[in-house]
C-alpha positions in Angstrom: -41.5 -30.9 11.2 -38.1 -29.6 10.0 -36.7 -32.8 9.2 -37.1 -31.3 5.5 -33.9 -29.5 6.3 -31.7 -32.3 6.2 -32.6 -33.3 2.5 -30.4 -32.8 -0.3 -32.5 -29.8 -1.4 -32.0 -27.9 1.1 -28.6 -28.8 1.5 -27.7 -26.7 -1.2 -30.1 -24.0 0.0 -28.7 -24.1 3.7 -24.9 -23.6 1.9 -25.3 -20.5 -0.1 -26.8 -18.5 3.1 -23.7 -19.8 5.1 -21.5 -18.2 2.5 -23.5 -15.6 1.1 -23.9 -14.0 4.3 -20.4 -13.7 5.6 -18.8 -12.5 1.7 -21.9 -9.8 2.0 -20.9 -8.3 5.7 -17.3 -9.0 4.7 -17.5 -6.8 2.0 -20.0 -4.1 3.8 -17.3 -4.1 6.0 -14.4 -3.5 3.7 -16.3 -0.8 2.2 -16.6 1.2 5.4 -13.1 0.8 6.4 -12.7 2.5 3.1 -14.7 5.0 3.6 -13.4 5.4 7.2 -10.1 5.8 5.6 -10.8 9.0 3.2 -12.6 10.8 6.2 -9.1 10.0 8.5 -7.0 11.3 5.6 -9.5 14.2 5.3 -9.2 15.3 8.5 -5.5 14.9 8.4 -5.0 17.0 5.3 -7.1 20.1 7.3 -4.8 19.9 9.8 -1.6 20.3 7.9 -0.8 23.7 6.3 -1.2 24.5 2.9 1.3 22.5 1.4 1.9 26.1 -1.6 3.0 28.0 1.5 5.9 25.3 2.6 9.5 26.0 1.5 9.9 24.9 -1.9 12.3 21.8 -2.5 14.2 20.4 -5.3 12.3 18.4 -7.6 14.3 15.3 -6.8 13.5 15.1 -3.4 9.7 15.0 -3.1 9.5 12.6 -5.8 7.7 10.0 -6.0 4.6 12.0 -5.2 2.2 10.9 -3.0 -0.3 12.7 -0.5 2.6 14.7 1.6 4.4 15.9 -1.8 1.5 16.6 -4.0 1.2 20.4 -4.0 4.7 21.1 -2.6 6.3 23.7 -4.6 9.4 22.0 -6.2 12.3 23.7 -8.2 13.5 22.4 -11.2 16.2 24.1 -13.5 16.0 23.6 -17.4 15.6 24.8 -20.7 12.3 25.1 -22.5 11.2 22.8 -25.2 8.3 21.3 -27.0 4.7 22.6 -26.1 1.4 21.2 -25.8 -2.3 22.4 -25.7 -4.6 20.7 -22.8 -8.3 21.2 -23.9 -11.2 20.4 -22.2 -10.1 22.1 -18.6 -12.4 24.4 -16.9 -11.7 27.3 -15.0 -13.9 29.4 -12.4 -16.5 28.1 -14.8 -15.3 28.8 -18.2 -14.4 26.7 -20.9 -10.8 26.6 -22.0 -6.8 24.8 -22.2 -3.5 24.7 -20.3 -0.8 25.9 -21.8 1.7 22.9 -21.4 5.8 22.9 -21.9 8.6 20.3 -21.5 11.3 21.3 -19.3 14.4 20.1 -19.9 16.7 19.9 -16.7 20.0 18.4 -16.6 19.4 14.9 -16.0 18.0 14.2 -19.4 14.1 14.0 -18.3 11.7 16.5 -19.2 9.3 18.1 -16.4 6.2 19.0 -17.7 5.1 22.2 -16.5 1.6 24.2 -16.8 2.2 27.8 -17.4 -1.2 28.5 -17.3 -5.1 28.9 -18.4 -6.6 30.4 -21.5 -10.1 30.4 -22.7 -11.6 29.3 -25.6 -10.9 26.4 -28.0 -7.6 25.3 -28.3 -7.2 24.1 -32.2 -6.2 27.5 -34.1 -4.9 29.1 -30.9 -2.2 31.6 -30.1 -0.3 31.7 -26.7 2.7 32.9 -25.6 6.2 31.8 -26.2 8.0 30.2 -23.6 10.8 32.1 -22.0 14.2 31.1 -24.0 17.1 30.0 -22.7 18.0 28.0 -18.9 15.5 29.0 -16.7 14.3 28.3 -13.1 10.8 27.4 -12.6 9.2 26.7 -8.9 5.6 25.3 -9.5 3.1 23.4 -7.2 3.9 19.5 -7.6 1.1 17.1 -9.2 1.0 13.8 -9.4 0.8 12.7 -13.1 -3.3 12.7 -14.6 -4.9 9.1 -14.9 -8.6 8.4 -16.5 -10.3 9.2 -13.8 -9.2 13.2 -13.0 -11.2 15.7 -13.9 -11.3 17.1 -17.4 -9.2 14.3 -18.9 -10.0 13.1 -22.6 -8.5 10.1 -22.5 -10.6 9.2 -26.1 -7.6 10.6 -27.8 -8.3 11.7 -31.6 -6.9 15.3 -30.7 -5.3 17.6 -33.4 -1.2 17.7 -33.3 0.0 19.2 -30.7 -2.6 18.6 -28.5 -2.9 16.4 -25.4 -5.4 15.1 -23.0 -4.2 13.8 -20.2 -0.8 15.0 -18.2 1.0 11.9 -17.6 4.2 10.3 -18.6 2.5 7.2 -19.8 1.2 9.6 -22.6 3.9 12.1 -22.9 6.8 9.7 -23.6 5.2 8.6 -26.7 5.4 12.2 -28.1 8.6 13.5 -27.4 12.3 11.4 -27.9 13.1 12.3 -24.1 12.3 10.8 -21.0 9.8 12.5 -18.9 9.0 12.9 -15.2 6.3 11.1 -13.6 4.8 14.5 -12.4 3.8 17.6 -13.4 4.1 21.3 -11.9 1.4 24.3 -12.2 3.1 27.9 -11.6 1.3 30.0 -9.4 1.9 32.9 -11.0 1.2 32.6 -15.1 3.1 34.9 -17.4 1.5 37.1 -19.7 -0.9 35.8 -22.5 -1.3 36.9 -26.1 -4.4 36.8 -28.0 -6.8 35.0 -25.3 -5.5 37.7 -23.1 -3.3 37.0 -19.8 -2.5 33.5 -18.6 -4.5 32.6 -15.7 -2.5 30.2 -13.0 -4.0 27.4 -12.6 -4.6 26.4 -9.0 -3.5 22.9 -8.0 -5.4 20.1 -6.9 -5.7 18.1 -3.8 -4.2 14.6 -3.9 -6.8 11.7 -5.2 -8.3 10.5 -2.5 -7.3 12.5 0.7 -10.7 14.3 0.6 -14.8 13.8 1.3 -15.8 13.4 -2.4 -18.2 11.5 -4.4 -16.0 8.5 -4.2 -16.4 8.6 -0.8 -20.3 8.5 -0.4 -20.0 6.0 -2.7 -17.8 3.8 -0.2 -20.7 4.4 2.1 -23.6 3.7 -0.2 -21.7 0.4 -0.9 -21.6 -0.5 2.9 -25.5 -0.2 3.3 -26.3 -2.1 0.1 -24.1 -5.1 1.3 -25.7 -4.8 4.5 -29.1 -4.5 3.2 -28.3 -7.9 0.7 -27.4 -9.9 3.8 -30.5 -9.5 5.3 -32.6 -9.7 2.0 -30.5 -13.3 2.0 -31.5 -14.0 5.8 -35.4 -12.7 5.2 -35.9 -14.8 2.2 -34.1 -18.2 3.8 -36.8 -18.0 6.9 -39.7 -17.3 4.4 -38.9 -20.6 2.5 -38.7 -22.4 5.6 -42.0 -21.1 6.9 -43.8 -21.7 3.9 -42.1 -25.5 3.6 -42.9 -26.0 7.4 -46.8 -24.7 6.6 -47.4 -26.7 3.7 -46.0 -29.9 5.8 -48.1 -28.8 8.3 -51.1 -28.7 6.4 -50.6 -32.4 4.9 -50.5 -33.8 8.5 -53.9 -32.2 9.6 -55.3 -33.8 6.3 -56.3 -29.9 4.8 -54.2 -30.9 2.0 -53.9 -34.8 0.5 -50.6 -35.6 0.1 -50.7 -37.2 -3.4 -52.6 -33.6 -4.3 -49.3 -31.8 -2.7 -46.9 -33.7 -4.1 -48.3 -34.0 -7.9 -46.8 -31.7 -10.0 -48.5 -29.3 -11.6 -49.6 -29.1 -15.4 -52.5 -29.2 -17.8 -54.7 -31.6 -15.9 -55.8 -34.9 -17.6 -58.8 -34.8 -20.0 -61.6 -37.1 -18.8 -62.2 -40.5 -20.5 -64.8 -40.8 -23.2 -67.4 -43.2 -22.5 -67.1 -46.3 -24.7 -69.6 -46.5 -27.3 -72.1 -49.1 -27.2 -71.9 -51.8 -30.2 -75.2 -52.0 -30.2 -75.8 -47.8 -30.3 -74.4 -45.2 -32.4 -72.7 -42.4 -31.0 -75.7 -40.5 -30.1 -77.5 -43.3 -28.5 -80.0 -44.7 -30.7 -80.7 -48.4 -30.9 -79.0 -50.1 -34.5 -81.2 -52.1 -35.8 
């Protein structure tokens, strides 16, 4: 009865739920390592102490940043130079803009420092100076911004003197120096001018080492593959059943074969009857 199997047909059937079904648990799988992954590094990360409260370092020596640097407090000598609004960037629920500046420090690059927070819009605004002069700054280290942080505008269009991301990729293109591939916020701002005092701006915790949306996503991802594999399984034996049931069917004669295997259409219109020579076409004798 499933002799059918073995025809080219299902050849081709029987080949895409051999490899459909291992890619689909393959890739539930991979997805739940993932997702295994961010809760390890999550649990990892509340062990560890805050990294604002470890010494602070030279700059040099916890770049590159990664997930053991970022948020170290890093000192870096300089002096002062151009400065950039950040719209966009949200703070204890209020609309507002970093106050950005280029340090630059004795090896020729520029670090780009926050120096804080001020509401309101950016384009017409008044902030404070930066400090003249060399000067030592010890911030909280960040890892440079990418399209996917929060409160990025990578659209660009923005006014002069205005950036929305915090990265070198973007930086370099605005100023003739070389420039870090990181960023510091200081934890204590220095005073503000017309928006009022400069709020510090807290820093962030590294992408990926926590339980956020990208991680439920990893998890919703595992199911779905999961859940496709056995839609793939389900609707193979359903085929089979319903091929086995109409063969079935044509053996006990409930179904003529010729009738099962005629394909379906518009059926046939029935022949006319032939008129007779010797009647018109409704029937009455010619004379």
């Amino acid at each position: 009865m499933y002799r059918f199997l073995l025809t080219p047909r299902w050849w081709g059937i029987n080949l895409f739920v051999v490899l459909a079904i291992p890619f689909c648990v393959f890739m539930g799988t991979w997805q739940l390592g993932r997702f295994e992954d961010r809760v390890q590094s999550h649990e990892q990360a509340e062990k560890q102490p805050d990294p604002s409260t470890r010494a602070a370092k030279p700059l040099d020596e916890l770049l590159p940043v990664d997930k053991v640097t970022s948020g170290r407090p890093a000192v870096a000598t300089g002096t002062y130079a151009d400065q950039f609004l950040v719209p966009g960037r949200k703070l204890d629920d209020r609309q507002g803009f970093y106050v950005l500046n280029m340090l630059r420090t004795d090896s020729g690059k520029a670090l780009p420092v926050v120096r804080g927070w001020l509401p309101g819009s950016a384009t017409g605004a008044r902030v404070p100076a930066a400090p003249e002069g060399e000067v030592t700054v010890t911030g909280d280290l960040q890892a440079s911004e990418n399209s996917r942080s929060d409160g990025v505008n990578a659209r660009g269009g923005l006014p002069g003197g205005q950036v929305g991301m915090i990265s070198a990729a973007t930086l370099v293109n605005l100023v003739p120096y070389d420039v870090y591939d990181a960023w510091v916020t200081l934890p204590e701002a220095e005073a503000g001018g017309t928006g009022g005092a400069m709020k510090p701006v807290p820093a962030a915790a590294p992408e990926g080492s926590g339980l956020d949306l990208k991680a439920f996503q990893n998890l919703g991802y595992t199911g779905e593959w999961f859940v496709f594999a056995g839609f793939v399984l389900f609707m193979w034996f359903r085929l089979v059943r319903r091929e086995a049931e109409a063969l079935r069917d044509i053996e006990l004669g409930l179904v003529p074969e010729d009738t099962a295997a005629a394909p379906e259409g518009p059926a046939a219109p029935a022949p006319e009857d032939p008129v007779s020579p010797d009647r018109d076409s409704a029937g009455t004798p010619v004379r």
